[in-house]
C-alpha positions as CSV (number, residue, x, y, z in Angstrom):
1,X,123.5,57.7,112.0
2,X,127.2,56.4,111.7
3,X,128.7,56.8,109.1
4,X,133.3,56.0,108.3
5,X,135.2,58.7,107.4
6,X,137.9,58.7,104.6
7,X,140.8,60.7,103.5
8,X,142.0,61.9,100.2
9,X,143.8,58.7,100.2
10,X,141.1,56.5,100.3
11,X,142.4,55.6,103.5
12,X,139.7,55.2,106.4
13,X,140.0,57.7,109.4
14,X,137.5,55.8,112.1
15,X,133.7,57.0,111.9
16,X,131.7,60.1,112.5
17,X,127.8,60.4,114.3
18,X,125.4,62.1,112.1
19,X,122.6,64.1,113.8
20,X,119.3,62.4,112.7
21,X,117.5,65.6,112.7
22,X,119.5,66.7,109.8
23,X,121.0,63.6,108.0
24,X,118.4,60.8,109.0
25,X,115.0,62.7,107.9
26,X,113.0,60.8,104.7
27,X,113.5,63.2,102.1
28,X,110.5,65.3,101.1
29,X,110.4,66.0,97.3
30,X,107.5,69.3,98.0
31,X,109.9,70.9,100.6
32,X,112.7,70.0,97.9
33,X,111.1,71.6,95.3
34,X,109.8,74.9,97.2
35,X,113.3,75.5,98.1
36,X,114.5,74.9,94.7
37,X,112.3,77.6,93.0
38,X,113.0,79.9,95.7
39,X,116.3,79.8,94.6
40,X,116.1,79.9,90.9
41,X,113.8,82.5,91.1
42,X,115.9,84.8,93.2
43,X,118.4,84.2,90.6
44,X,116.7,85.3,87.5
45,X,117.9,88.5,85.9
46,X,114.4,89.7,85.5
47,X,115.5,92.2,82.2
48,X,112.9,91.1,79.9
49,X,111.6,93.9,78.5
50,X,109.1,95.4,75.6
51,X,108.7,98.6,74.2
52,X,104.6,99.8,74.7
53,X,102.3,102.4,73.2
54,X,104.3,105.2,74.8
55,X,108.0,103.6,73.5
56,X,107.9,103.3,70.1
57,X,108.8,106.2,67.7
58,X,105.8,107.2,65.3
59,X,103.9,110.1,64.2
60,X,101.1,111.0,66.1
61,X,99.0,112.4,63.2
62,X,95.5,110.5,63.1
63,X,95.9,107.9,59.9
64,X,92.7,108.7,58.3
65,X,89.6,110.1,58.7
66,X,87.3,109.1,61.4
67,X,84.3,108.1,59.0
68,X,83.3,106.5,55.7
69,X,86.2,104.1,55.7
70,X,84.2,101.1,56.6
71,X,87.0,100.2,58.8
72,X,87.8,100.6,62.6
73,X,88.3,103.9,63.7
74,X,92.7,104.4,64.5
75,X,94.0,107.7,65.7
76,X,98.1,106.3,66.1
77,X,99.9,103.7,64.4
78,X,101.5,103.2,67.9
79,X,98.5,100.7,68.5
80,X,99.6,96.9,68.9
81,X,97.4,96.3,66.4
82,X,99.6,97.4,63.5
83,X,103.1,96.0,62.8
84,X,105.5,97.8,64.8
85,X,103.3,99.5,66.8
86,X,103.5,98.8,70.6
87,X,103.1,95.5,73.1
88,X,99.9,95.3,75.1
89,X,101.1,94.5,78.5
90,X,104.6,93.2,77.5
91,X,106.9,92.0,80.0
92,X,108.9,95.0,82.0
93,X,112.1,94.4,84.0
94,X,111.2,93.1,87.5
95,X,112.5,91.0,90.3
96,X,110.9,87.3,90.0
97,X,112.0,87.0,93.8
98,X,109.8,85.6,96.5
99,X,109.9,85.2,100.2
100,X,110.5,82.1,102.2
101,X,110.4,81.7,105.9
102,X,114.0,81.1,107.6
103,X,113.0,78.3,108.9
104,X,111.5,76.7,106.2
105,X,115.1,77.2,103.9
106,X,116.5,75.5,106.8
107,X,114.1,72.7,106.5
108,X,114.7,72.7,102.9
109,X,118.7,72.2,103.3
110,X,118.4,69.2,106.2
111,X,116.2,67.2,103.5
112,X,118.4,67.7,100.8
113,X,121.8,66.7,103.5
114,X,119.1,64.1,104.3
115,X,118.6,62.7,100.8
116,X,122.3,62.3,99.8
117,X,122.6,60.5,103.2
118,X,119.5,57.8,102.8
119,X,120.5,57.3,98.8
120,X,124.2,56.5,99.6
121,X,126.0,59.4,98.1
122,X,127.4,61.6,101.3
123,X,130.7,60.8,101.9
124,X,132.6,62.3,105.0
125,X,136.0,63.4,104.5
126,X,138.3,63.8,107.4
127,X,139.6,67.8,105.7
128,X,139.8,69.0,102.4
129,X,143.3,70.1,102.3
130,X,146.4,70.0,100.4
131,X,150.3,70.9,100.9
132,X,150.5,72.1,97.0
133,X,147.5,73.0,94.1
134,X,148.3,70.5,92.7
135,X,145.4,69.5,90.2
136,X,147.0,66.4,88.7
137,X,147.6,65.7,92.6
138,X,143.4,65.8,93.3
139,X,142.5,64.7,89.7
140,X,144.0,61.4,90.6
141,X,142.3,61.1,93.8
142,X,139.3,61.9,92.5
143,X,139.5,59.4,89.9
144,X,140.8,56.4,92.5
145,X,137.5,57.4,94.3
146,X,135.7,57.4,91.7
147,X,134.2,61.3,92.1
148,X,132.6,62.5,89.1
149,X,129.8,65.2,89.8
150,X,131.1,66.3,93.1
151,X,130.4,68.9,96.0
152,X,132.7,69.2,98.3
153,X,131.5,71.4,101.6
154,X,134.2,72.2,104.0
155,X,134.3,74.3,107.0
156,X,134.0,77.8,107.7
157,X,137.1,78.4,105.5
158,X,138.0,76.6,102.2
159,X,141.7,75.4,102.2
160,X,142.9,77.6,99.6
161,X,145.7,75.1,98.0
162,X,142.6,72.3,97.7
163,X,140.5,75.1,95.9
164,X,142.7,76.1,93.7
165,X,143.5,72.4,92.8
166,X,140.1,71.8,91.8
167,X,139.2,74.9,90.3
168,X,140.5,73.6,86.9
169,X,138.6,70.0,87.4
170,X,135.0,69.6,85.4
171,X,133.0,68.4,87.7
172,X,134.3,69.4,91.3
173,X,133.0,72.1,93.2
174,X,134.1,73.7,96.2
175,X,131.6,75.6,98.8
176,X,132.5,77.1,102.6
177,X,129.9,75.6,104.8
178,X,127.7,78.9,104.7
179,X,127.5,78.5,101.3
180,X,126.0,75.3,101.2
181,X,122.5,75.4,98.8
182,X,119.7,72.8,98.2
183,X,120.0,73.4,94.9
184,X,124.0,73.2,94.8
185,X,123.8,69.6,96.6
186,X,120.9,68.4,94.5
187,X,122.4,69.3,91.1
188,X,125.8,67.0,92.0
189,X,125.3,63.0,92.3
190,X,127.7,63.1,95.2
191,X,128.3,65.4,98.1
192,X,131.6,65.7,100.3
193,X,131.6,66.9,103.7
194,X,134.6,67.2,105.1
195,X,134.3,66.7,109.6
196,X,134.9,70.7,110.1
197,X,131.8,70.9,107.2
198,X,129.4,68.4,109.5
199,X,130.4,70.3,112.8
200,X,129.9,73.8,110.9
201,X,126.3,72.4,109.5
202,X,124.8,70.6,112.3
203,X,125.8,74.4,114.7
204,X,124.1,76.2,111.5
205,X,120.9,74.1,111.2
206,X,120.3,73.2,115.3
């Protein structure tokens, strides 16, 4: 896959081959959304919590007696039965976390590079850096190119002046290629390699 590469300028800088083993495949939504819940999951706090039988703070001194009542037969108000007595099985804090193969996160990340590819929304920037952070500066450029829900992946390092630029821009984000995320490139309408990001990615994902 060919694909022309731009600058911040909007100027062209020739064209870049994609590898088709990670930009050409036809997107699969199941691998998608696998990869997806993976990492949602992983990122749930996992604190919900309820206070049981054992938690709450009552008397342990047997209501009534055990016969003649014509009721059911209680020995603690602690019982979930009774209004602030204890959850049954609440929830308890616990990691919501669950495994996935290497490989198959790997999988996950060429189909979602692959899906911004065959819908139209990969751009390839030739680098993602600037002399000043200036965010008027990329603001600007962004606009011209008509960015609006953007992630931008560069290289192994971020350029530090182009971070900072658009750190205070709704709508940009800025990721090192090791931090690139199916769920990250998913959530944004378009996504911004710069040439160092493809040639980081396509070593990462051969």
């Amino acid at each position: 896959m060919k694909l022309d590469v731009i600058k911040l300028d909007a100027g062209k800088a020739g064209s870049i081959d994609l590898d088709d083993a990670i930009f050409g495949l036809e997107p699969r939504a199941d691998i998608l959304h696998r990869v997806v819940r993976w990492q949602r999951a992983a990122a749930q706090a996992g604190t919900h919590s309820t206070l049981g039988k054992s938690d709450v703070s009552y008397s342990t001194k047997k209501i009534y007696r055990q016969k003649g009542t014509g009721g059911a037969r209680h020995g603690s108000k602690k019982a979930p039965i009774f209004r602030h007595g204890g959850t049954y099985k609440g929830p308890v804090p616990r990691s919501h976390a669950h495994d996935l193969t290497k490989k198959f996160r790997a999988l996950g990340l060429k189909h979602a590079l692959s899906s911004k590819a065959v819908s139209g929304n990969l751009v390839i920037l030739e680098s993602a850096e600037m002399v000043e952070a200036k965010t008027a500066i990329l603001a600007k450029a962004a606009k011209e190119l008509g960015w609006k829900r953007v992630l931008v992946i560069d290289g192994a390092e971020v350029n530090e002046n182009f971070a900072r630029a658009a750190r205070n821009i709704e709508g940009i984000d800025v990721l090192p290629s090791i931090g690139a995320n199916v769920y990250d490139i998913l959530k944004r309408d378009t996504l911004v390699i710069t040439k160092a990001g493809v040639e980081a990615l396509e070593a990462r994902l051969k």
